[in-house]
C-alpha positions in Angstrom: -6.8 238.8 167.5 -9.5 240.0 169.7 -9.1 240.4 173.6 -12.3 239.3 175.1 -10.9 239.7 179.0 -7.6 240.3 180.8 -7.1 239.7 184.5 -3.3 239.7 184.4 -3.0 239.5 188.2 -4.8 236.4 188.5 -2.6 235.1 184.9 -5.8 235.0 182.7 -6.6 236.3 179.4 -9.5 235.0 177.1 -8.9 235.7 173.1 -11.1 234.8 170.4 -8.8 234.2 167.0 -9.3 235.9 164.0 -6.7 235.3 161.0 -3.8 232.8 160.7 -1.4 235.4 162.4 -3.5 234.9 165.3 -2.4 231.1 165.4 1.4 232.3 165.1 1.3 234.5 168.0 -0.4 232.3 169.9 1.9 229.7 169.3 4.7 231.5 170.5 2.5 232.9 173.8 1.1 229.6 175.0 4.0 227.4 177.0 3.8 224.1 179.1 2.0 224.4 181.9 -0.1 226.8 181.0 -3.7 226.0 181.4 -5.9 226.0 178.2 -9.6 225.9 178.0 -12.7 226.5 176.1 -15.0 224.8 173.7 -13.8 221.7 172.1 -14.3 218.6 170.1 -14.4 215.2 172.1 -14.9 211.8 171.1 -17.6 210.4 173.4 -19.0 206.8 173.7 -23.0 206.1 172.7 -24.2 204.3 176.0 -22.5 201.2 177.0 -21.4 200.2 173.2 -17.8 200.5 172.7 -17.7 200.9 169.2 -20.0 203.5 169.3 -19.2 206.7 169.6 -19.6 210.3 168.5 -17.7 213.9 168.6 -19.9 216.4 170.4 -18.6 220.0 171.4 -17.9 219.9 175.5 -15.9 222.7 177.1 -12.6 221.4 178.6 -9.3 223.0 180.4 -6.5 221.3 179.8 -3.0 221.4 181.5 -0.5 222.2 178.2 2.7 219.9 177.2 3.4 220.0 173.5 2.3 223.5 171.4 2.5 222.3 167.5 2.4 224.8 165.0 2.6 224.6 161.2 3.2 227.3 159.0 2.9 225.7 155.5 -1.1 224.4 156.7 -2.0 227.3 159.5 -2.4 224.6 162.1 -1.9 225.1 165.9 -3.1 222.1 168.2 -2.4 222.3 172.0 -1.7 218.7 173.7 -1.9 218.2 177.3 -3.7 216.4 180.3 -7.6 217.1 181.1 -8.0 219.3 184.5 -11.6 219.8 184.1 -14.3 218.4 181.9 -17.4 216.4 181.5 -18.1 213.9 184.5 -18.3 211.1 182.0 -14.4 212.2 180.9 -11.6 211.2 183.2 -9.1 213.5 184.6 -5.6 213.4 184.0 -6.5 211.4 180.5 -4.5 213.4 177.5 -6.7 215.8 175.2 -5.9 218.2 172.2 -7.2 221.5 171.3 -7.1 222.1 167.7 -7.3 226.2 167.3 -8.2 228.3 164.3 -10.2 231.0 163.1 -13.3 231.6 165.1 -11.9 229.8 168.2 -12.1 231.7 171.7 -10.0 230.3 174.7 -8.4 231.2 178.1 -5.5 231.3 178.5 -4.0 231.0 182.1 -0.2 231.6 183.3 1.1 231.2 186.8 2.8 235.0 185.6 2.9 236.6 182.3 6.0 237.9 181.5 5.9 241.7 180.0 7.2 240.3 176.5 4.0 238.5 176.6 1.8 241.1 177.2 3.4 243.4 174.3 3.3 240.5 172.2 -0.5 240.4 173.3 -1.2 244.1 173.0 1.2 243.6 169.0 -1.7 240.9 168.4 -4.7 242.9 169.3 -3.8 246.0 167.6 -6.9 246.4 165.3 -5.4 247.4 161.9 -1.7 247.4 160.6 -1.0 249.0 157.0 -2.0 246.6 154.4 1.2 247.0 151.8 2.1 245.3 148.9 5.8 244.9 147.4 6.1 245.1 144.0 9.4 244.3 142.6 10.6 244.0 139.0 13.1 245.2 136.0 12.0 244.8 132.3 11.6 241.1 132.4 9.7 239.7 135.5 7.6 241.1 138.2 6.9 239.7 141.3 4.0 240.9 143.7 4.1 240.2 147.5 1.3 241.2 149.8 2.9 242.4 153.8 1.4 240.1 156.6 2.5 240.3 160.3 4.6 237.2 160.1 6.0 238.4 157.0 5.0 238.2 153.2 3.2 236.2 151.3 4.5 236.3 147.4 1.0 236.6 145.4 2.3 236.3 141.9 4.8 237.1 139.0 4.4 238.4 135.6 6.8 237.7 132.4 7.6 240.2 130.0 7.9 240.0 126.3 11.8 241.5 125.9 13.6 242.0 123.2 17.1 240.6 123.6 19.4 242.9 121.7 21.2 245.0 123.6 20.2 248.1 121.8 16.8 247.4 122.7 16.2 248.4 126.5 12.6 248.9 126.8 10.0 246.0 127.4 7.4 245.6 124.5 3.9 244.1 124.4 2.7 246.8 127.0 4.6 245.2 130.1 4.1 248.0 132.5 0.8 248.2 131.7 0.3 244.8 132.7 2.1 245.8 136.2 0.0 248.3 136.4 -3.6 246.3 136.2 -2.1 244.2 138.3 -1.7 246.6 140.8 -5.1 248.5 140.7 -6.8 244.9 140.9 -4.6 244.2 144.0 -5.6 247.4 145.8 -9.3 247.1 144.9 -8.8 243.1 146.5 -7.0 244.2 149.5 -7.5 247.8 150.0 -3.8 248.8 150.4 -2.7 251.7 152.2 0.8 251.4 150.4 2.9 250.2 147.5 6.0 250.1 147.6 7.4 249.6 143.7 11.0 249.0 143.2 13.4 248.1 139.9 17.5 248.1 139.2 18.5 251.2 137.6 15.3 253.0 136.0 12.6 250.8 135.5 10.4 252.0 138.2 10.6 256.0 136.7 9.8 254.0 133.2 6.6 253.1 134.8 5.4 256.2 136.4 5.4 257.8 133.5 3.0 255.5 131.9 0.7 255.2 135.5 -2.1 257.6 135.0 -4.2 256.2 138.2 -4.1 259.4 140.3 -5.5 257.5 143.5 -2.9 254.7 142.8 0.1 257.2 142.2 -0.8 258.9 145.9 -0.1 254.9 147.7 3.0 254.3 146.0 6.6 254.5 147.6 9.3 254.3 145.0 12.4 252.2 146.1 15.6 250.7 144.5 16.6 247.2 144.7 19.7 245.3 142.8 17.7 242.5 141.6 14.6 241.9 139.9 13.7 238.2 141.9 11.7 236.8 145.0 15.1 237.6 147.1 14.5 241.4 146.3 11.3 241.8 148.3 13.8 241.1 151.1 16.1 243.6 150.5 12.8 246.4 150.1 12.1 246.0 153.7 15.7 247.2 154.6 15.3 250.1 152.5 15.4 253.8 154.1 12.8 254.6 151.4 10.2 252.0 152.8 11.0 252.8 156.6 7.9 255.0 157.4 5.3 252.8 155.5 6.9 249.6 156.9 7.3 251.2 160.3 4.5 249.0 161.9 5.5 245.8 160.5 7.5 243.1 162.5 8.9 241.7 159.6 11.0 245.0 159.0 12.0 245.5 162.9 13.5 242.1 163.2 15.5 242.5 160.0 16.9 245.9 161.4 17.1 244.0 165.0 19.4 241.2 163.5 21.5 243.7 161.5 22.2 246.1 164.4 23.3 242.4 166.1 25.3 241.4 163.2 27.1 245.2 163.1 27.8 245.0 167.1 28.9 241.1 166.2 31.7 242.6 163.5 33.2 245.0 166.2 33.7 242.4 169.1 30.9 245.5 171.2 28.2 244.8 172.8 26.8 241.4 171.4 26.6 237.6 172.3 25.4 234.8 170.4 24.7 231.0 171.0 22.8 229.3 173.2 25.8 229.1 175.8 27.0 233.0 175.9 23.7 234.2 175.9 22.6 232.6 178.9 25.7 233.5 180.6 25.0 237.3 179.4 21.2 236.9 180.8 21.9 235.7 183.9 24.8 238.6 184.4 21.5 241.0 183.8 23.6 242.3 180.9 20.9 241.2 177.8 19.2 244.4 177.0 17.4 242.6 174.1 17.1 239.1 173.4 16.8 237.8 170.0 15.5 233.8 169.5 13.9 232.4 166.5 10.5 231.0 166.6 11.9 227.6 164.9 14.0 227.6 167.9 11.2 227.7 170.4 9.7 224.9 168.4 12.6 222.6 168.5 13.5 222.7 172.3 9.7 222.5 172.8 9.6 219.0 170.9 12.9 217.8 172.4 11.5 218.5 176.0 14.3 221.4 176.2 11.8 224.5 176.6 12.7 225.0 180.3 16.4 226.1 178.8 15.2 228.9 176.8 12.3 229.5 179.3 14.8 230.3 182.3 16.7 232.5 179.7 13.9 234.7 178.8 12.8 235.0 182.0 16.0 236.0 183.7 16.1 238.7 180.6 12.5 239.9 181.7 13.7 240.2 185.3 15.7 242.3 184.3 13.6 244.7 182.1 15.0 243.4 179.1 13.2 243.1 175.5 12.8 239.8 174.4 12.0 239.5 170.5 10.7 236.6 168.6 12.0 236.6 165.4 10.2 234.5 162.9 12.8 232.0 161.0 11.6 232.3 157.5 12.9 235.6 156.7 16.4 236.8 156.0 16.9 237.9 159.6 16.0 235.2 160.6 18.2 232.6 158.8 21.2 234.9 159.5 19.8 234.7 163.5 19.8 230.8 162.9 23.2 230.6 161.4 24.4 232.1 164.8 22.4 229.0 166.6 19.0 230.7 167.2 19.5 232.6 170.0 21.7 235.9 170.8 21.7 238.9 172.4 22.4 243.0 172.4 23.9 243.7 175.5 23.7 247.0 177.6 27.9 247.0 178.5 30.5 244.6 177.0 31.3 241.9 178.5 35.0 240.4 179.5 35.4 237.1 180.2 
């Protein structure tokens, strides 16, 4: 995402969006209330004729009410009531903005909270690692490319195996085929890592075949106990993958929810729920808040936001972190399983 302006003081930042992660962290950043403007498409009447009409680009604000986001289609539309427009539009009449790639808008708060700015500052950074899992034993491979809201899974590879026992290896030049695989990913995406792991000793098995000199310099050998989709998981909790992964959300929020889950097992310095967490924030005790992003969503559709809202801000107030953990991951749907919402405290509480 690109920064165009900031003016914090006065609650206004202007952003132009540049890949689909842009649309997630926007989702996440722009609340009800918040005034939205820029460029958009309106449906305007031809003249008097009613049936007539046409979609021309006019520049609009808007006063926001519903944020919906999709995942599965990269979608983010922004629905509220029109503040300013054309003269020929009426105020107060409802509006949407449909956002993607290429879109610039202003974005204005009464206050931005510091969460928001860091999750700003997260979305302008100009380059994070560009790292590609590659996970497999002597049967399958699967490939997954790193993105800021987690990973997308790019494709799998079968092996010809023989099934006898005594026969360990995998024939018909299956690490070779890993291998091509992985030299035409990094000329595609121009990966700064890869990060191979196998059960037991499959990944040694293929460095001794890999002659790619350039390619053996990106790669980060790691161990996993399965050879599936659920493995690439399990690679981002990895001590072996920590400094190349060190950048990436998706690994900081699976480490956030463990050290939660840990603190959870010892009856320390934890709450979860919606109900003990905001008993904890309001105590000032919440030194970082966890929520899911699915959670956001839901209260936001039910007409609840205000709930979470007052949470998060009475965390801020008190120089908390706030972290918004996206639900698709395996941090995530532990985070769920405790109802969305929890928090690390800074003393234990006794009730």
């Amino acid at each position: 995402m690109k920064v165009l302006m900031t003016n914090i003081k006065k609650g206004e930042v202007k952003v132009a969006v540049e890949s689909n992660d842009d649309l997630w962290y926007l989702s996440t950043l722009i609340e009800p209330n918040d005034l939205v403007s820029g460029r958009t498409l309106r449906k305007m009447k031809l003249g008097s004729a009613e049936k007539e009409s046409v979609r021309k680009s006019v520049f609009m604000k808007i006063k926001a009410e519903k944020i919906e986001f999709s995942k599965t289609t990269n979608s983010l539309r922004v629905l509220g009531t029109i503040v300013e427009g054309p003269e020929d539009v009426s105020k107060g009449s409802h509006h949407s903005f449909s956002i993607e790639i290429g879109t610039r808008i202003n974005i204005n708060k009464q206050k931005w909270l510091s969460y928001q700015i860091d999750r700003l500052k997260e979305a302008a950074q100009s380059k994070l690692p560009k790292i590609l899992i590659c996970v497999f034993d002597r049967e399958e491979s699967f490939f997954a490319l790193m993105t800021r809201t987690g990973y997308r899974l790019l494709s799998k590879i079968k092996g010809d195996v023989a099934k006898k026992a005594v026969d360990t290896k995998p024939k018909g030049g299956f690490y070779e085929k890993i291998i091509k695989q992985l030299e035409d990913y990094d000329k595609r995406h121009k990966l700064d890592r890869i990060i191979i792991a196998s059960p037991a000793f499959w990944k040694e098995e293929l460095m001794k075949v890999l002659k790619n000199s350039d390619l053996k310099k990106k790669i980060i050998q790691a161990s996993c106990s399965s050879a599936d989709e659920s493995a690439i998981t399990e690679v981002l909790k990895r001590d072996e993958t920590k400094e190349a992964l060190k950048l990436e959300r998706t690994s900081k929020e699976i480490k956030a929810v463990e050290l939660l889950l840990q603190e959870i097992s010892k009856n320390a310095k934890a709450v979860y729920g919606l109900k003990e967490t905001k008993k904890a924030a309001e105590l000032g005790a919440v030194e970082t808040l966890l929520i899911t992003d699915n959670l956001i969503q839901k209260y936001r559709q039910e007409n609840k936001f205000e709930i979470l809202d007052q949470i998060m801000k009475s965390v801020d107030n008190a120089r908390g972190k706030i972290m918004i953990i996206l639900g698709d991951h395996e941090g995530g749907k532990k985070l769920k399983g405790l109802g969305g919402i929890a928090g690390l405290l800074r003393f234990q509480l006794s009730y």
